[in-house]
C-alpha positions as CSV (number, residue, x, y, z in Angstrom):
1,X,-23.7,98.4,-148.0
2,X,-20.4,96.2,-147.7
3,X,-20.2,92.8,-147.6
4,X,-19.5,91.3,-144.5
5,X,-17.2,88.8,-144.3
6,X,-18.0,85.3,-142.7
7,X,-15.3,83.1,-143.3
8,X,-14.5,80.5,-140.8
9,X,-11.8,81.3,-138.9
10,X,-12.3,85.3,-139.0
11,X,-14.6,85.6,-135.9
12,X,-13.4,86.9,-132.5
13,X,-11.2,84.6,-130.8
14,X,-11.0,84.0,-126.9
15,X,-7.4,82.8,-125.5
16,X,-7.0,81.4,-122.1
17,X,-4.6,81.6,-119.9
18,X,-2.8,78.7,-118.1
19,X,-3.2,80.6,-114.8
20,X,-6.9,81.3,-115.9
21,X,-7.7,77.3,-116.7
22,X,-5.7,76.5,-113.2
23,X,-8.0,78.6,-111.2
24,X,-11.0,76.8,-113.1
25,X,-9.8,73.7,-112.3
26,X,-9.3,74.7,-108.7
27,X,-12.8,75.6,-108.4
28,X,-14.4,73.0,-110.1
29,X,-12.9,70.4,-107.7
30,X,-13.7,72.6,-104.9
31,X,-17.0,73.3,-105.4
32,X,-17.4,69.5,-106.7
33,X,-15.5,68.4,-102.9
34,X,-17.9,70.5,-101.1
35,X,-21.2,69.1,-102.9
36,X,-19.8,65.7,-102.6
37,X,-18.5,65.8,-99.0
38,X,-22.0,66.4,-96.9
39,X,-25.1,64.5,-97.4
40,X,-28.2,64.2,-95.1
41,X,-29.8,62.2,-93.3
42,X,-33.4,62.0,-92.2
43,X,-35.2,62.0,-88.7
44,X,-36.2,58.7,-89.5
45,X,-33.5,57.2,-91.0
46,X,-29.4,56.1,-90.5
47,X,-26.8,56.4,-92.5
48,X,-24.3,53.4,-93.1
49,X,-20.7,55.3,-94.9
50,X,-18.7,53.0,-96.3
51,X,-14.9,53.9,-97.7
52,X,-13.4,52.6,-100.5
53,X,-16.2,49.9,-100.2
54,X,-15.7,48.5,-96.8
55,X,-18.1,49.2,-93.8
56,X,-17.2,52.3,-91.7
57,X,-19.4,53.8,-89.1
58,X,-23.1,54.2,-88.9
59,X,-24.5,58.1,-88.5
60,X,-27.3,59.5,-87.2
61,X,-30.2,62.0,-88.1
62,X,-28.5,65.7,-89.6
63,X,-26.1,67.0,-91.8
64,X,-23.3,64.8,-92.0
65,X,-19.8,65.1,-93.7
66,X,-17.8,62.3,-96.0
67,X,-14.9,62.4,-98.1
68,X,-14.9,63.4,-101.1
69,X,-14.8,62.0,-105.1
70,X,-16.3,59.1,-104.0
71,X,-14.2,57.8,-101.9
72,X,-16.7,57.4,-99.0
73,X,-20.6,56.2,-100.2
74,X,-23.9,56.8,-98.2
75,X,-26.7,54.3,-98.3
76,X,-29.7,56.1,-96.1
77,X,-31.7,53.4,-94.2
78,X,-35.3,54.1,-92.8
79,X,-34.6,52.4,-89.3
80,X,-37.6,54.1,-87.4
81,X,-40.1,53.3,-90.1
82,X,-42.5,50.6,-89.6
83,X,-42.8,48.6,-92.9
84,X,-45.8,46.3,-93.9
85,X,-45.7,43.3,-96.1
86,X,-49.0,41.8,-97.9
87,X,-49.6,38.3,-98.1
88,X,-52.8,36.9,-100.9
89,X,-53.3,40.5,-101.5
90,X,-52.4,44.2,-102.2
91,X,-53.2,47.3,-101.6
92,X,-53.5,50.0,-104.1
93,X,-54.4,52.7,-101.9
94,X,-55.1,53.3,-98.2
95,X,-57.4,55.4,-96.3
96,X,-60.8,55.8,-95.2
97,X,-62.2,53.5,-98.3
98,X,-58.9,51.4,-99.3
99,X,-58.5,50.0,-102.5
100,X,-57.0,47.0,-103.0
101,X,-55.5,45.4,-106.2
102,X,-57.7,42.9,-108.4
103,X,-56.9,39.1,-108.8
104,X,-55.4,37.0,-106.2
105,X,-52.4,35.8,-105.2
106,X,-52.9,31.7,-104.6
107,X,-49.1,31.2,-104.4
108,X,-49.4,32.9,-101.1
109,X,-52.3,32.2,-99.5
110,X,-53.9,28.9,-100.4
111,X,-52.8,26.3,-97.7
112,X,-53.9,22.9,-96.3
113,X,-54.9,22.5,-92.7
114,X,-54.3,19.8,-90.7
115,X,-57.2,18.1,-90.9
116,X,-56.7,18.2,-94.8
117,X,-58.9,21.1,-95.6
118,X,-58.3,23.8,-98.1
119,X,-58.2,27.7,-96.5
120,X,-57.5,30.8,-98.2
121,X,-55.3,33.0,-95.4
122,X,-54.6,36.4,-96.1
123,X,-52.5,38.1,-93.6
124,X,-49.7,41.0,-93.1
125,X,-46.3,41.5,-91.2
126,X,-45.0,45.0,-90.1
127,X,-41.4,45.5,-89.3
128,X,-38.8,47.5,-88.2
129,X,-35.1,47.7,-89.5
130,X,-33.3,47.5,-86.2
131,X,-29.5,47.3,-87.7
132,X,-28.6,48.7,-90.8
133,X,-25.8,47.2,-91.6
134,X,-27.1,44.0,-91.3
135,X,-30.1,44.8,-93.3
136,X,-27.7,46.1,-96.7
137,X,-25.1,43.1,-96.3
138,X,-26.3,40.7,-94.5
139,X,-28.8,38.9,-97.4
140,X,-28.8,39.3,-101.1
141,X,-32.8,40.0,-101.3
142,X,-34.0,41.2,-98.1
143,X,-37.7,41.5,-99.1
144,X,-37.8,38.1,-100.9
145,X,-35.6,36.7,-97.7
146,X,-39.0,38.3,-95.6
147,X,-41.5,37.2,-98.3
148,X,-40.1,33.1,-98.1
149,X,-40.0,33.0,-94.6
150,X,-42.7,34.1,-93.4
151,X,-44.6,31.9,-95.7
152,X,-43.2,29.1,-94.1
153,X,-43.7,30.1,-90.7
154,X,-47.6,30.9,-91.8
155,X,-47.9,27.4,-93.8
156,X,-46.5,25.5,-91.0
157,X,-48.8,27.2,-88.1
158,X,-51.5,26.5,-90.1
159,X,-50.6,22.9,-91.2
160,X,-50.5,21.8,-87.8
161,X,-54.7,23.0,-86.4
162,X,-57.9,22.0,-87.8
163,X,-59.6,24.3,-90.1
164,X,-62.1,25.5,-87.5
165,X,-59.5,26.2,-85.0
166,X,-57.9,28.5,-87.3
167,X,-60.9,30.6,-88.5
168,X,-62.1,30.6,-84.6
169,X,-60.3,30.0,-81.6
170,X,-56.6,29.8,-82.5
171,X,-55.9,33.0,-84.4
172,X,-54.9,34.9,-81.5
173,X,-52.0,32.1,-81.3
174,X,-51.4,31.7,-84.4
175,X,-50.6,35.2,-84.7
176,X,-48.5,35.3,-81.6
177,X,-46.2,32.2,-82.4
178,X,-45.8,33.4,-86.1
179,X,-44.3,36.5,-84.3
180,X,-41.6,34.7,-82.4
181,X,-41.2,32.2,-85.1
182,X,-40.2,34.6,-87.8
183,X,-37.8,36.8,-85.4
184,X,-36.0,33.9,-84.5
185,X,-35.8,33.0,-88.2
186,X,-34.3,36.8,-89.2
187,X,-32.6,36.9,-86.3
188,X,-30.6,33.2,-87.6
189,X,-30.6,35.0,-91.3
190,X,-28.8,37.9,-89.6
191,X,-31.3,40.5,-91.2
192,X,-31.4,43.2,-88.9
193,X,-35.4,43.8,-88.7
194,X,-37.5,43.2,-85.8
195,X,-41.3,42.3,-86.1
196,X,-43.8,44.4,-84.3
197,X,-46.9,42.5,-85.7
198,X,-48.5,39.8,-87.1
199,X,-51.8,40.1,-88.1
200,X,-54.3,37.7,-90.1
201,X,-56.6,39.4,-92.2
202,X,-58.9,36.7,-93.8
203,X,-59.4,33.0,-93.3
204,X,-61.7,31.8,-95.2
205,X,-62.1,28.4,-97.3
206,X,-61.7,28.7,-101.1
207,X,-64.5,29.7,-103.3
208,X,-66.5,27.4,-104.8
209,X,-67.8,23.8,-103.7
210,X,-65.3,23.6,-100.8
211,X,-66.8,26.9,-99.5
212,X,-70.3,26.3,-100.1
213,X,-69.6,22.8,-97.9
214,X,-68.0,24.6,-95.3
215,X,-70.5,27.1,-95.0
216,X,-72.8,24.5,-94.0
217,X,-70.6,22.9,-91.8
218,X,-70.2,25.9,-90.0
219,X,-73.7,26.6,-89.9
220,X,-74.2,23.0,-88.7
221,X,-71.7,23.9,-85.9
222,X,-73.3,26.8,-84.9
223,X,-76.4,25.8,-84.4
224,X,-75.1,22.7,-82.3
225,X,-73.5,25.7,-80.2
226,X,-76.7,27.5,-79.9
227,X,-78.3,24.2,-78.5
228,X,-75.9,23.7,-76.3
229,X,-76.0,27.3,-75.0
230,X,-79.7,26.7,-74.8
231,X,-79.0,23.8,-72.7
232,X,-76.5,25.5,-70.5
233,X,-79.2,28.6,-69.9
234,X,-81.8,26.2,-69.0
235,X,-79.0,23.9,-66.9
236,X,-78.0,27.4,-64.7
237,X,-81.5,28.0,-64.6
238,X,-82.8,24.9,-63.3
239,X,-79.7,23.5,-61.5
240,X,-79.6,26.4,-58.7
241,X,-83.3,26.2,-58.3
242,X,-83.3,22.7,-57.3
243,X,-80.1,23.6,-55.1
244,X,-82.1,26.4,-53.1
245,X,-85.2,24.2,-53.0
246,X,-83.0,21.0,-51.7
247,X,-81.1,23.3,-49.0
248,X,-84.5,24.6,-47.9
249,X,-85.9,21.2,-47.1
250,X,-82.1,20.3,-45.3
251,X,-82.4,23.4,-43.6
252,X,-86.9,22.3,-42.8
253,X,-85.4,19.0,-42.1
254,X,-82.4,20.3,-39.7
255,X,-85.2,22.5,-37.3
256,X,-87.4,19.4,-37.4
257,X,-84.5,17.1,-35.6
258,X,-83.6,20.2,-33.4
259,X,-87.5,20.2,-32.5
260,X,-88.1,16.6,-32.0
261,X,-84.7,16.6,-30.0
262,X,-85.7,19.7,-27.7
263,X,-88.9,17.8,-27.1
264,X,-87.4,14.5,-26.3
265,X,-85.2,16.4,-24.1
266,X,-87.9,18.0,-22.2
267,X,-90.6,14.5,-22.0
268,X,-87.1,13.6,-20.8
269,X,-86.4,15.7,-18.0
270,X,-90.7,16.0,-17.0
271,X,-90.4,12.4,-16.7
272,X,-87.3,12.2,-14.8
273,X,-88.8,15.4,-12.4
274,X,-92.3,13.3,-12.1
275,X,-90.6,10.0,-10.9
276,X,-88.3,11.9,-8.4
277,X,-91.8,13.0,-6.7
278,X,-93.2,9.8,-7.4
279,X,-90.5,7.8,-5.9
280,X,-91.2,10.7,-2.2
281,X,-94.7,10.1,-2.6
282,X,-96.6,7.4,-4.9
283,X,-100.2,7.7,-3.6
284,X,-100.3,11.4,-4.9
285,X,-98.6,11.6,-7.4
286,X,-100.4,8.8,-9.0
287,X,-103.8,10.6,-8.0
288,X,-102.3,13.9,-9.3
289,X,-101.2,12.5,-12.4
290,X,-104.3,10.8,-12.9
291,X,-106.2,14.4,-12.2
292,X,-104.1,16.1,-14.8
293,X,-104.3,13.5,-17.1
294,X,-108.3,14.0,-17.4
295,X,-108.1,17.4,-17.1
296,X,-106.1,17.3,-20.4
297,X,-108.3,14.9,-21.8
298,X,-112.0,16.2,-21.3
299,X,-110.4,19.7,-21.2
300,X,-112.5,20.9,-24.4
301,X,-115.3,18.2,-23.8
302,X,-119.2,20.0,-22.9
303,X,-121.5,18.4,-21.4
304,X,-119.5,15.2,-20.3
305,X,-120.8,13.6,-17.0
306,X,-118.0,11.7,-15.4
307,X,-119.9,8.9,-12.4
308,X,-118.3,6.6,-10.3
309,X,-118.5,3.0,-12.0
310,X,-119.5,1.6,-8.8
311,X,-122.4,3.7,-8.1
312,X,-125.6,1.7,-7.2
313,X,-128.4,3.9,-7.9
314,X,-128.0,7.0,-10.5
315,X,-129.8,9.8,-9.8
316,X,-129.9,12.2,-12.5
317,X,-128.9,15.5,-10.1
318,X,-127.5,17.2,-13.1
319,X,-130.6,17.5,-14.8
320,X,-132.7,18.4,-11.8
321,X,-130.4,20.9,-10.9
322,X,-130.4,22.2,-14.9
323,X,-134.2,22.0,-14.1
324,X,-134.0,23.8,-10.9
325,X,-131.9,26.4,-12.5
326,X,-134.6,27.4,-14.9
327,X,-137.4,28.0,-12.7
């Protein structure tokens, strides 16, 4: 069998062509100006292009075109996402049974109140990047620039109420001026977000003595609201009772005077009638009067005998006659 021969230098040899490494060239740069010159954007999202590093327009949603070899740069901003930003805790994952991240975060959520009490406030922000050129050059750190601020606006709310009034009453406002607060603040930063919602998760006092006190402070405050819930039932209970009984005896009291008026009205006018036939005829009206008056008197008396007082001799004809009767 001969020997082959492998010396360097023997093996086939390829030559190019200027025209062939031209046409390579040309392709390469085409192909690389074609890749480089479109990019795309999301539904959600707008493009900021800048050329040569300076700002030049703001695109929308699609297949979009740029010049080539980097002289214009896109930087895709989610503008129609809402974002969410955790404050004394984290979430690992989040569904139906969320998981959140062990250990706390103290630096964020312990605060004092304004009656100097210790609370632990957990709470999140969502927002929504509203100009995107704002948002990339605006601030160096946009998400610590968000983190800072709103844990001023949170500590300061806070600061100002009683530590009741923040775990009861006054976390609707809380919520609501924290809201305002921070826009304004972003808005002054020039950050290009705008906050949908502020939301307090948790506020509870810190574990330990400080919640075991409060715990029975809060009990203790409870049950003085159940009393005076008691005492309220019991108040609306009794209160309109006594009202109804009170108008009933105005209202008794009322038809009495109309009664006793009505009657006066009417000895009134009989007595006014009686001496306008007393005054045409005295002798009998007196004798009338005097006729009606014992009829009213002895008008349910039995077996009443009425004699003249200056009757001489009595003779007892009532008896004969009962006498008589029988026989």
């Amino acid at each position: 069998m001969p020997e082959r021969d492998v010396t360097p230098g023997k093996g086939p040899q390829i030559t190019l062509s200027p025209r062939l490494v031209i046409i390579a060239i040309i392709v390469i740069a085409v192909v690389g100006s074609v890749m480089s010159s479109f990019f795309k954007v999301d539904g959600s999202e707008q493009s900021v292009v800048l050329r040569l590093g300076k700002f030049n327009r703001i695109v929308g949603p699609g297949l979009q075109f740029k010049m080539p070899f980097g002289i214009e740069h896109n930087y895709n901003v989610p503008t129609q996402v809402v974002q969410k930003k955790e404050f004394g805790f984290r979430t690992q994952r989040s569904g139906i049974d969320t998981i959140y991240a062990p250990g706390d975060f103290p630096e964020e959520s312990i605060m004092l109140t304004g009656d100097l009490n210790i609370i632990d406030v957990e709470w999140i922000i969502q927002y929504r990047i509203s100009d995107p050129k704002a948002w990339l050059f605006n601030v160096n750190d946009q998400n610590q620039t968000i983190r800072d601020i709103s844990q001023s606006i949170i500590n300061q709310l806070v600061g100002d109420r009683a530590i009741l009034d923040v775990i009861g009453s006054e976390r609707s406002n809380i919520e609501i001026q924290a809201q305002e607060l921070m826009q304004q603040k972003y808005d002054q930063y020039g950050l290009g977000i705008t906050v949908t919602t502020v939301k307090l998760q948790n506020t509870v006092p810190p574990e330990g003595e400080v919640q075991e006190a409060f715990e029975d402070v809060n009990a203790a405050v409870q049950d003085m609201e159940r009393f005076i819930n008691e005492g309220k039932e019991q108040y609306n209970k009794e209160i309109p009772k006594a009202r109804g009984q009170a108008q009933r005896i105005t209202q008794e009291a009322h038809g009495y005077a109309a009664e006793r008026e009505n009657q006066a009205n009417g000895d009134v006018a009989r007595f006014l009638s009686v001496e306008r036939e007393y005054r045409k005829s005295p002798e009998i009206t007196k004798r009338r009067l005097y006729i009606e008056m014992m009829e009213d008197t002895f008008a349910d008396a039995e077996g009443t005998d009425l004699i003249d007082k200056h009757l001489q001799n009595f003779i007892p004809l009532k008896s004969l006659q009962q006498a008589g009767g029988q026989q």
